[in-house]
N, C-alpha and C positions, 0 to 999 in steps of 0.2 A: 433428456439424454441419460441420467444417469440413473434413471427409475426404468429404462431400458436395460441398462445394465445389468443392473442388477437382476432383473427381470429373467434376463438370458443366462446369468450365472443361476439361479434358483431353478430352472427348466435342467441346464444342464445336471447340477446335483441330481435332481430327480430322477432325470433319465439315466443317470451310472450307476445308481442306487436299484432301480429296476429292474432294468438289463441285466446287473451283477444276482439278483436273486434270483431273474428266469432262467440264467446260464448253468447258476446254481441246481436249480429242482431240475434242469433239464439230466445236467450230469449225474442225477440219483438214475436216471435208466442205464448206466454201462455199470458193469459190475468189476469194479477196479478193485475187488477182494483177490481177484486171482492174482492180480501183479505186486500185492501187497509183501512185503518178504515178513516174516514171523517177529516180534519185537522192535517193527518199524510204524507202526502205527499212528502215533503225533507225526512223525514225519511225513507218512502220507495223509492227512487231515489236512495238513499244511499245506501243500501241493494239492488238492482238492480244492480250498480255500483260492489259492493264488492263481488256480486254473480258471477258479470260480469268475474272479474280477479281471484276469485279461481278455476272457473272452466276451464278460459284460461291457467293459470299458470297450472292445473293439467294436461291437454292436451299435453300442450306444453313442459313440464319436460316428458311427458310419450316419446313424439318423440324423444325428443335431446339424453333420456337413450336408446332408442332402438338403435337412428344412432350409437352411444358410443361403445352399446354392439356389434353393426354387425363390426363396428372396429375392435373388439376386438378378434373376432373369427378364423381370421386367426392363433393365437396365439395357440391356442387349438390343433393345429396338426402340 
């Protein structure tokens, strides 16, 4: 049980650590220079960044419930 555990916490790392990268290389295709204001630039790196991991983390929580739910299904009948 608890080598399962772990197991499932190790996958999940994986997959948010993932997810957060592909989200990442994805968002180098819109060109957020135009929205940029002149002397705010850490700031938007940061916002680049934090964009980066909510939209990995949301990817990657949508996979981990779906594998979860297909688990689960056997149960159903």
């Amino acid at each position: 049980m608890e080598t399962m555990i772990g197991q499932q916490a190790l996958i999940s790392i994986f997959s948010h650590i993932f997810f957060t990268g592909v989200a990442f290389f994805a968002m180098r295709a819109v060109m957020f220079e135009k929205w940029i204001r002149k002397e705010h630039v850490l700031q938007a790196q940061i916002l680049y960044i934090f964009l980066s991991i909510s939209i990995g983390l949301a990817v990657s929580t949508f996979f981990l419930n779906i594998s979860v739910w297909s688990r689960q299904l056997p149960y159903l009948f």
